[in-house]
C-alpha positions as CSV (number, residue, x, y, z in Angstrom):
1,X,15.0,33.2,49.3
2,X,15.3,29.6,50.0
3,X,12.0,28.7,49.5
4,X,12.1,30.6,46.1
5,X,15.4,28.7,45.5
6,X,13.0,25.1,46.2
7,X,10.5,26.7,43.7
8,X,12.8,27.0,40.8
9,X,14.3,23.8,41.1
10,X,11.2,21.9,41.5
11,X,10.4,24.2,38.2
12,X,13.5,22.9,36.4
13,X,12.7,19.5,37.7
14,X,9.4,19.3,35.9
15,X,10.9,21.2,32.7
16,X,12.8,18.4,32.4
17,X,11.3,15.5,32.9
18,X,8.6,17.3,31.1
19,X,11.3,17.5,27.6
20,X,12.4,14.0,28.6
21,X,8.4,12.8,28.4
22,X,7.9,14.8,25.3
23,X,11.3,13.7,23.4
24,X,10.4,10.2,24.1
25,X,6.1,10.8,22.9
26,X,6.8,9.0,20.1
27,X,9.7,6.1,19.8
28,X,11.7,7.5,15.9
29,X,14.6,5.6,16.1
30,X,13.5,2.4,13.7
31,X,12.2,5.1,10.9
32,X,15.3,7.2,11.3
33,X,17.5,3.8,11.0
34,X,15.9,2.7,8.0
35,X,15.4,6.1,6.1
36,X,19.6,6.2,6.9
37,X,19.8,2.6,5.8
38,X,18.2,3.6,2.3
39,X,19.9,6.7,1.8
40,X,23.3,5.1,2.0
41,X,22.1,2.1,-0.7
42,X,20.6,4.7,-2.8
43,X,23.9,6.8,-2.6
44,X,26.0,3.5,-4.0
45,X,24.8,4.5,-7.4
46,X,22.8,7.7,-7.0
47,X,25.6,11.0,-6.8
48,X,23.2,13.7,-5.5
49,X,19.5,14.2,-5.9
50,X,19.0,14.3,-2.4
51,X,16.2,16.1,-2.4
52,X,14.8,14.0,-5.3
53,X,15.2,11.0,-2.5
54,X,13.8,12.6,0.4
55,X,10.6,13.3,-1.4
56,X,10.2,9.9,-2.9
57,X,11.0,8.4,1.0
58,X,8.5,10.8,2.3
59,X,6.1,9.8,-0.7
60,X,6.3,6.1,0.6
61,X,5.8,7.4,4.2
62,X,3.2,8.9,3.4
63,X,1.7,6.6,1.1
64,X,1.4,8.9,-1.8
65,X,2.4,8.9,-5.2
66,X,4.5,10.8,-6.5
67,X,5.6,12.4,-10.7
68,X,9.1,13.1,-11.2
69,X,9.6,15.8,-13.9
70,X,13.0,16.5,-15.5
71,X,14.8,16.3,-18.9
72,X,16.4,13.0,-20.4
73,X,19.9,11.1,-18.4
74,X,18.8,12.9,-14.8
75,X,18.8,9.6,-12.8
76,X,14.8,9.8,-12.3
77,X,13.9,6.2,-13.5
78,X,16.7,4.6,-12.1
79,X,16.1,6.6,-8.9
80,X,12.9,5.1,-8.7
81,X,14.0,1.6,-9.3
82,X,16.2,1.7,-7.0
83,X,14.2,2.8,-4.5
84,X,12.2,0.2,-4.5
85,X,15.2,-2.3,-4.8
86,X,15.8,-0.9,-1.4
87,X,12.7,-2.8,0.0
88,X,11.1,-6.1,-0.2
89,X,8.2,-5.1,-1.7
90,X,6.9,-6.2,-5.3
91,X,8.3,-4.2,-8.4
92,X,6.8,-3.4,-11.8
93,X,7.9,-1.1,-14.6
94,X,5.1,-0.3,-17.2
95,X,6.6,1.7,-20.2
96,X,4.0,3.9,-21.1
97,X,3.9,4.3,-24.9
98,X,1.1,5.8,-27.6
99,X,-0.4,2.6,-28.6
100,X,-0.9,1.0,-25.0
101,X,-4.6,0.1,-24.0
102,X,-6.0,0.0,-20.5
103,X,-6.1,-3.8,-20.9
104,X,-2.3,-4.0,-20.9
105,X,-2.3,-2.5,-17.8
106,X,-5.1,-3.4,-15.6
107,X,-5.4,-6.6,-16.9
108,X,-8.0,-8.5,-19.1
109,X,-10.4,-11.3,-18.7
110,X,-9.7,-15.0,-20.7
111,X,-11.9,-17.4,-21.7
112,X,-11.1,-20.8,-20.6
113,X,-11.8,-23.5,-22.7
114,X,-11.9,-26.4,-19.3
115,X,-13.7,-24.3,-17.5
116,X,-16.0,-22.5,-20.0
117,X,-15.4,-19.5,-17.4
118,X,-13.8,-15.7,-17.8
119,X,-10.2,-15.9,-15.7
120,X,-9.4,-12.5,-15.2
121,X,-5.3,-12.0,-16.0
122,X,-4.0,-9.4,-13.4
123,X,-1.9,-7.0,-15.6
124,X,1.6,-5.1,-14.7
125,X,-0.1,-2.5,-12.1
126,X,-0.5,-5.4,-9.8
127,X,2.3,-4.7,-7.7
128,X,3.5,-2.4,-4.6
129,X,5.8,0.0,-6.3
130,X,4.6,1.0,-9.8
131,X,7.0,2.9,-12.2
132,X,5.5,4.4,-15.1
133,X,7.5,5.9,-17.2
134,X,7.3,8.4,-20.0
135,X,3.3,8.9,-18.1
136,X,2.6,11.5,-20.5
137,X,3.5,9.4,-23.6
138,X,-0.3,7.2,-23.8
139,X,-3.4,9.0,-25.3
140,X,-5.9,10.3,-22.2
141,X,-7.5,6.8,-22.6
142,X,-5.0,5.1,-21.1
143,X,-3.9,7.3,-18.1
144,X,-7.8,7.7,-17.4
145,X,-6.8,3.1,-16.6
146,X,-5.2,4.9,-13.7
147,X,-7.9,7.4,-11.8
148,X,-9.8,4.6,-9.6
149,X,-6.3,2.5,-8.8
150,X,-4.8,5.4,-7.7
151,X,-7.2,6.8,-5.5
152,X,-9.0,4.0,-4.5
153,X,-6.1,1.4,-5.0
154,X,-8.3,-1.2,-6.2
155,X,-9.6,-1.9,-9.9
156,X,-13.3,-2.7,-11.1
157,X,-13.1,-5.5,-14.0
158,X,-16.6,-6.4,-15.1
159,X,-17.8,-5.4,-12.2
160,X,-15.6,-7.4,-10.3
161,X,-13.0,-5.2,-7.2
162,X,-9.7,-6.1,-7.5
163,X,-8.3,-4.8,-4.4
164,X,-4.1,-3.8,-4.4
165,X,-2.1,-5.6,-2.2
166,X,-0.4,-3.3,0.5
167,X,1.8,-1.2,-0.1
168,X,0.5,0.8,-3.6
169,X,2.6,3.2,-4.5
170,X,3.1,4.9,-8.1
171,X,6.3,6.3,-9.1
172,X,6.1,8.3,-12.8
173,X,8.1,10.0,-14.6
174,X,7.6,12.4,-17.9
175,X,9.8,14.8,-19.9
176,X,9.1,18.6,-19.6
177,X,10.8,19.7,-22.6
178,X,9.2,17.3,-25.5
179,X,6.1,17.7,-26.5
180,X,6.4,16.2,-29.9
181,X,4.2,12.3,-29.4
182,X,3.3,13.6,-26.0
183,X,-0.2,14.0,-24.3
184,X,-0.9,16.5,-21.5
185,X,-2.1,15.0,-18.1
186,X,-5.6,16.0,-17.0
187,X,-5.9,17.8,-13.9
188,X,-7.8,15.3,-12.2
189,X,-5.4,12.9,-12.7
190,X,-2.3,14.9,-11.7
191,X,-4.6,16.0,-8.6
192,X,-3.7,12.4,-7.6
193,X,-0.1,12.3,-7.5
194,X,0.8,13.8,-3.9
195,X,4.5,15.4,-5.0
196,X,5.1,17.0,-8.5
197,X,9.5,16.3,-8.3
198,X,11.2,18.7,-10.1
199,X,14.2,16.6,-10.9
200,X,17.6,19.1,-11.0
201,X,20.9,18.8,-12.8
202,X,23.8,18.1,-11.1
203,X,26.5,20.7,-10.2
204,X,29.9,20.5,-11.4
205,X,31.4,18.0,-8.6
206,X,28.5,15.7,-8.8
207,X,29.3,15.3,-12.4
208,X,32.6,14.4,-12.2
209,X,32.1,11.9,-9.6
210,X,29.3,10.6,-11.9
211,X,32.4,10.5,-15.0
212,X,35.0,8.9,-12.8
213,X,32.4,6.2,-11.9
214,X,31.7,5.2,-15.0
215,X,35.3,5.2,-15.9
216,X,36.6,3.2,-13.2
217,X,33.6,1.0,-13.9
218,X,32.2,0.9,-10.8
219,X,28.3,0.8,-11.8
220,X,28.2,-1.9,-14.7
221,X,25.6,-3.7,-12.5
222,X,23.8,-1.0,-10.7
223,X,20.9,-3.1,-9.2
224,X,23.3,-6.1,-8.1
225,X,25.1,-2.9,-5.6
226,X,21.7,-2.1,-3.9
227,X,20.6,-4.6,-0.9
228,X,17.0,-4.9,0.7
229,X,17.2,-2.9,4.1
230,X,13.3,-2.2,4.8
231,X,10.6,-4.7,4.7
232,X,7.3,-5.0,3.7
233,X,6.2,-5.0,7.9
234,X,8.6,-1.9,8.6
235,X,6.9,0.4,6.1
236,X,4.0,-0.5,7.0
237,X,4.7,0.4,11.0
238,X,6.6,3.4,9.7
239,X,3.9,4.7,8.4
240,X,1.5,4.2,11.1
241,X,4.4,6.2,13.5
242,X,4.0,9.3,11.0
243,X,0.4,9.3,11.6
244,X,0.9,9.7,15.3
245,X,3.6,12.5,14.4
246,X,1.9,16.0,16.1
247,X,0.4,18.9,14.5
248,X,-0.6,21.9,16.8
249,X,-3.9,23.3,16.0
250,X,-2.4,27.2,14.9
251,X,0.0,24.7,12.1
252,X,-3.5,22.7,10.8
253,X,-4.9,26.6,10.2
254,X,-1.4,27.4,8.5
255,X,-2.2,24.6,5.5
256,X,-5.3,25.7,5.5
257,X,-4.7,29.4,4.9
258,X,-2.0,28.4,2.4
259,X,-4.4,26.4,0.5
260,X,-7.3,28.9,0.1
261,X,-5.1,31.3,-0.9
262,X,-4.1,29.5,-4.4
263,X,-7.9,29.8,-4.8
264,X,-8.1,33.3,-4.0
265,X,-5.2,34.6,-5.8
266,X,-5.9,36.7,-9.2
267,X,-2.8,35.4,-10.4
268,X,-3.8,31.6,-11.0
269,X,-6.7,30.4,-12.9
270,X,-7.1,26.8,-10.9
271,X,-6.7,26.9,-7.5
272,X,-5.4,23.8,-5.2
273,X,-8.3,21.2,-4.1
274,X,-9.2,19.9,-0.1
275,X,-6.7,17.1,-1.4
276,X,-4.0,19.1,-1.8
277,X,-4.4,20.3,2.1
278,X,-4.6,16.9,3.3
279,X,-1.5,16.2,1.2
280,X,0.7,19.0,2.9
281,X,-0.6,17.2,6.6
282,X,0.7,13.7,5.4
283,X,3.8,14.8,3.7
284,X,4.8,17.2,6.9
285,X,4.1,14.5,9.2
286,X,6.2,12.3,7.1
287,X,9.3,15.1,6.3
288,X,9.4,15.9,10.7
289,X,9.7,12.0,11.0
290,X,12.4,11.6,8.6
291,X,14.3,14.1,10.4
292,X,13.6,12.5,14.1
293,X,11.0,14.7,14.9
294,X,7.6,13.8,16.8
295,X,6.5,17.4,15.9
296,X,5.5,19.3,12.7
297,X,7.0,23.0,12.7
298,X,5.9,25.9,10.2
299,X,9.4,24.7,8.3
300,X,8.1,21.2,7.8
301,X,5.2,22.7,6.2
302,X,6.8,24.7,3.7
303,X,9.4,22.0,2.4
304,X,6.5,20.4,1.3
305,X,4.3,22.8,0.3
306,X,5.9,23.7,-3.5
307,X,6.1,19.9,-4.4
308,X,2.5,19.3,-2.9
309,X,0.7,22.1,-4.7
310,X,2.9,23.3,-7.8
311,X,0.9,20.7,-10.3
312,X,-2.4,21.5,-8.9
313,X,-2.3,25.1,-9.5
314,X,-2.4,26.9,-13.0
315,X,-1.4,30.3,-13.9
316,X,-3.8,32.6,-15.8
317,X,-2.7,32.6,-19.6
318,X,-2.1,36.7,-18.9
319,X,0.7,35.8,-16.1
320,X,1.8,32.6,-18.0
321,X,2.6,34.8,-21.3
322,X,4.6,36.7,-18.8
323,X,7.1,34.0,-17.9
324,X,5.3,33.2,-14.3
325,X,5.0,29.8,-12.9
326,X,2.8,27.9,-10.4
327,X,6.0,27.7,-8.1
328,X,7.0,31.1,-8.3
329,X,2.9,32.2,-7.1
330,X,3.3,29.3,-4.6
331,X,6.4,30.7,-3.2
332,X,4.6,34.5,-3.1
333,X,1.7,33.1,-1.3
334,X,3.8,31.7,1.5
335,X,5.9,34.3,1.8
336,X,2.4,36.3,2.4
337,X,1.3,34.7,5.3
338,X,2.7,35.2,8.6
339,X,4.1,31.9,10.0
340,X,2.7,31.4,13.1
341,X,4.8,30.6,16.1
């Protein structure tokens, strides 16, 4: 008895200093710190939309871009602004409208007359955070301006690379409900945004907190409330913590399965590309970090799942006549598969 009494202890010994090695794998704290620091300057002028602000911090973490979808007066381009008022980083807002050119937003080459040389004049999308709004308001010419920069994050100029300075991150936004002056993004483009943000309105006490603010007059100067809490070095060693963040082998086959199955299922036309798998790895590494994990869990992946693949997949015309959506397929599809343990 005693020596089965020695035995369990020594069991219990090495249990825990087994959690205590595996709690302190990877060292959270800094990310955690400065996701809380955002999240409180966000919520200075930002009443709800949490989940809004979790994607777009997991979108940076990630370094993925990100389309914010929802009608007019939802907070989505102030959202963005703010986020990136949060850290010192470069800004740039490009207003996307039907008779902008490519020029005016990669750039263009000038003659100069001391010289007798081309100078190439960086345009607007030569910053860290991009906001683009009204994305779907320029002819397919334009947003085409976008395909290389966004995946490649450099720009070819008369054959001249034009790499982007770290970090590149577009934030867009686009209306759902006007169509009128409005031109539908391409799938290959919108296979390039990592989250598709459905953009909610807010519930009955969130508005009247929004209504008293504005009466008491607290937000006249929204921008002058928010402070700089992250810098340009701490994103940057964020990110490289998510990518040490672990994914067991059964979790990588989870995406995977998920994934397939959008191209598999009779009920979509389009299923989701091998970019939309690595998408749901970066953006569950990044949601289990955020929440002071080291560790993806099955939960982790499905968070992410509907924002990652719901504006890759399209419905058949038969099921779309019917009322279905992408989401509602994507939420029957993981609600299929058995979530491994």
């Amino acid at each position: 008895m005693d020596e089965e009494n020695k035995l369990t202890n020594e069991m219990s010994e090495n249990g825990n200093n087994a959690e205590i090695e595996f709690k302190s794998r990877i060292d959270l704290s800094a990310l955690k710190s400065g996701v809380e620091r955002v999240r409180e300057e966000m919520a200075k002028v930002i009443v709800g939309q949490e989940e809004m602000i979790d994607l777009l911090l997991i979108s940076l973490l990630s370094n993925g871009h990100s389309l914010i979808e929802g009608v007019p007066g939802i907070a989505k381009t102030i959202t963005a602004k703010l986020m990136a008022k949060t850290m010192s980083v470069g800004f740039s807002r490009i207003q996307f409208t039907p008779d902008l050119m490519p020029s005016d937003i990669l750039g263009t080459s000038v003659f100069n007359l001391k010289t007798s040389e081309f100078d190439f004049k960086k345009g607007p999308i030569f910053s860290n955070i991009i906001l683009i709004d009204e994305i779907n308001r320029s002819p397919a010419k334009t947003q085409a301006a976008l395909f290389e920069v966004m995946e490649e994050r450099q720009v070819t100029i008369d054959g001249h690379h034009f790499e982007m300075d770290f970090p590149f991150i577009v934030f867009a936004t686009q209306n759902p409900v006007e169509q009128e002056g409005t031109y539908r993004l391409p799938e290959a483009q919108l296979d390039r945004f990592l989250f598709k943000i459905e953009a909610q309105y807010p519930n009955l006490d969130e508005e009247l907190k929004i209504i008293e603010r504005q009466h008491q007059n607290k937000i006249t100067k929204q921008l002058d409330l928010i402070k700089t809490v992250v810098t340009k070095e701490e994103l940057a060693h964020f990110q490289s913590l998510v990518q040490s963040v672990v994914v067991e082998e059964h979790l990588i086959k989870y995406i995977a399965q998920i994934v397939t199955q959008t191209r598999d299922n009779p009920m979509l036309y389009l299923g989701a590309s091998p970019r939309a798998s690595l998408g749901i790895l970066s953006a569950s590494k990044a949601y289990a970090a955020i929440n002071g994990r080291d560790f993806v869990t099955p939960e982790d992946i499905k968070y992410v799942a509907i924002p990652v693949l719901q504006h890759r997949v399209i419905v058949t015309p038969e099921r779309e006549m019917e009322g279905l959506t992408g989401r509602q397929v994507i939420l029957q599809i993981l609600e299929s598969i058995e979530i491994p343990r």
